[in-house]
N, C-alpha and C positions, 0 to 999 in steps of 0.2 A: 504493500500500500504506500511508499513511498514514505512522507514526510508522516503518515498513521500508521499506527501500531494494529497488527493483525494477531488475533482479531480485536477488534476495535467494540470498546464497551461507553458506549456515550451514556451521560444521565441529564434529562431537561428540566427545569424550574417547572413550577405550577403552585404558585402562592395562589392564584385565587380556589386552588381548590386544598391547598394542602398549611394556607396560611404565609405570613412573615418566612421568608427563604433563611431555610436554618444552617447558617455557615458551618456551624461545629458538624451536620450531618454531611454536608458535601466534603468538609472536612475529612470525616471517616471512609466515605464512597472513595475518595479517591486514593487511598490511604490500601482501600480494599481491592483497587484493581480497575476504576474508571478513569479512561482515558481523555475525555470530552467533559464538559461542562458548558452545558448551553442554556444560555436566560434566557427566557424564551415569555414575556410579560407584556402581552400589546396594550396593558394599560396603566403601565407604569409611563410618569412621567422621564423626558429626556436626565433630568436632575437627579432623578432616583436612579435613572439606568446607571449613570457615572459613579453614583456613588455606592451602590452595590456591585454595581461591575470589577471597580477598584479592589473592591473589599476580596472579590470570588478570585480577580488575577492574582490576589496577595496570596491565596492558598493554592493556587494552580502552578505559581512561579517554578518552571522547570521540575515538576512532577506530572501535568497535565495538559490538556489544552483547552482556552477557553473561546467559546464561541457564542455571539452576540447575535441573535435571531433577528432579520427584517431591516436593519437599518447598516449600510455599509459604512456611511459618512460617519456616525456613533461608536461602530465597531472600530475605527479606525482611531476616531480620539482618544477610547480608552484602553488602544493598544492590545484590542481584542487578538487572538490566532487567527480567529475565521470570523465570516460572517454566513448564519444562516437564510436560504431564503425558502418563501413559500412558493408554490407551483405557480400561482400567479402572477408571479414575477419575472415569468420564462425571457422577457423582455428586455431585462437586464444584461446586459453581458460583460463577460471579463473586463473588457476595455471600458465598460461603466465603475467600477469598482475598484477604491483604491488598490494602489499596489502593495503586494508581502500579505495580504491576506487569503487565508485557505476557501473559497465558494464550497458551502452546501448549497444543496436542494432538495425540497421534499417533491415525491413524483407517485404520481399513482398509476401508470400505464407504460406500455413500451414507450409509446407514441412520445411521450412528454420526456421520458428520459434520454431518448436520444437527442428530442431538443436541450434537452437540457446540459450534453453532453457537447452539443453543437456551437452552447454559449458560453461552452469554460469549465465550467465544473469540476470541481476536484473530488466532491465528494456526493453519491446522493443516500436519501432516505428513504425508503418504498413505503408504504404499506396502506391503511390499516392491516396486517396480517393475521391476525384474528379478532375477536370481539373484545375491545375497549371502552370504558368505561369515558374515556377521554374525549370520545365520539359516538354517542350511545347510537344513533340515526345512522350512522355507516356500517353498511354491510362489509364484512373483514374481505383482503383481498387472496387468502391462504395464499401456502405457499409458491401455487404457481405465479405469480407475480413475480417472487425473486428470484425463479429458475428463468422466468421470459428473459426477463432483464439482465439477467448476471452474463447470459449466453449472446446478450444484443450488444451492450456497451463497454466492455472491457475495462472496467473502472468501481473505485470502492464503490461497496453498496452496505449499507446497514441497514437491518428489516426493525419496521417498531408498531407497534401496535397488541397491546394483550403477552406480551413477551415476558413470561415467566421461566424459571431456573428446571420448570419441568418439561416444555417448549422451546427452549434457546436451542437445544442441541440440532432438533432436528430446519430451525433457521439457519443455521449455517451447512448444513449438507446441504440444504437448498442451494446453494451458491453464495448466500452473504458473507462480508466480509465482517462481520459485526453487529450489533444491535444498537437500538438506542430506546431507552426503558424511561418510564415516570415514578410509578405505582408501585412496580416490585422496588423498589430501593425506598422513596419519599414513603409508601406506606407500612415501611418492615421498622421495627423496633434497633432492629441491630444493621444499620445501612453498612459499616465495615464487612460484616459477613456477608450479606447478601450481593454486595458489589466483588465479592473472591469466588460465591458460587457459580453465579453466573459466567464472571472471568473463567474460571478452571474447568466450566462445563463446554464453554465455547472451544475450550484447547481440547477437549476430550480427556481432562481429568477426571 
């Protein structure tokens, strides 16, 4: 995966469902084996973004990477890794986007991944892969989504969607290069362990 670690164990923010983003927990997640760290809060203010963003690089500093959802010009001020985007943004391209930053994208079909592959992309995101809570109204896209794609694009891919330590394994035979998880880490008591299960499941530990 280049400048990502294989496999690749991303974990995204979700304060309005999980509350004030708890540093000491992302603390322990990455501590356990996550490699990403993505705020990902479309209603937090710019002010808030800087100064929690600050806060999350201060524990990512050369143990992880951090990536700032949606906004390139913000990720760049606070010295984000990457910037993630949404599919909708297919419109964007490398050359829209500061320089030294890693491009996700989230994609839900061939179709959009190869665009999205066409406009720079470093990294994508498939799924929903099974039934998430995150997306109650979306039908999961199983596996075959990241078998289409893994075999279409040649480039990372992490599957997310309903991705638990009992289902990780068989996302990565599919072809992923990785996952990217909310619930199984934010909603577990012990984020340390749960971010080493899923690590060590994805290596086939």
């Amino acid at each position: 995966m280049g400048i990502l670690p294989k496999p690749c164990l991303a974990l995204i923010t979700n304060s309005a469902k999980y509350g004030e983003i708890d540093l000491d927990l992302i603390d322990s997640a990455v501590t356990g084996g996550v490699d990403i760290i993505q705020l990902r809060e479309p209603k937090f203010t710019a002010q808030k973004i800087v100064k929690i963003g600050n806060l999350i690089k201060e524990i990512t500093q050369n143990r992880a990477l951090f990536f700032l959802n949606g906004n390139p010009k913000l990720a760049n001020k606070i010295k984000a890794d990457g910037v993630h985007l949404p599919e909708r943004k297919l419109y964007l391209l490398a050359s829209d986007i500061p320089r030294g930053l890693i491009i996700g994208r989230s994609i839900h079909s061939k179709k959009t991944a190869i665009e999205a592959k066409k406009a720079g992309s470093d990294l994508l995101i498939a799924g929903s892969i099974f039934k998430t809570d995150s997306h109650p109204g979306t039908n999961p896209s199983g596996l075959k989504l990241i078998e289409i794609i893994s075999k279409s694009v040649g480039m990372p891919i992490l599957g997310i969607g309903g991705i638990t330590v009992n289902n990780v394994g068989s996302v990565i035979k599919a072809g992923a290069d990785g996952v990217a998880v909310i619930s199984s880490i934010w909603n577990n008591g012990k984020p340390e362990i749960a971010a080493y299960l899923l690590k060590n499941t994805m290596m086939g530990n």
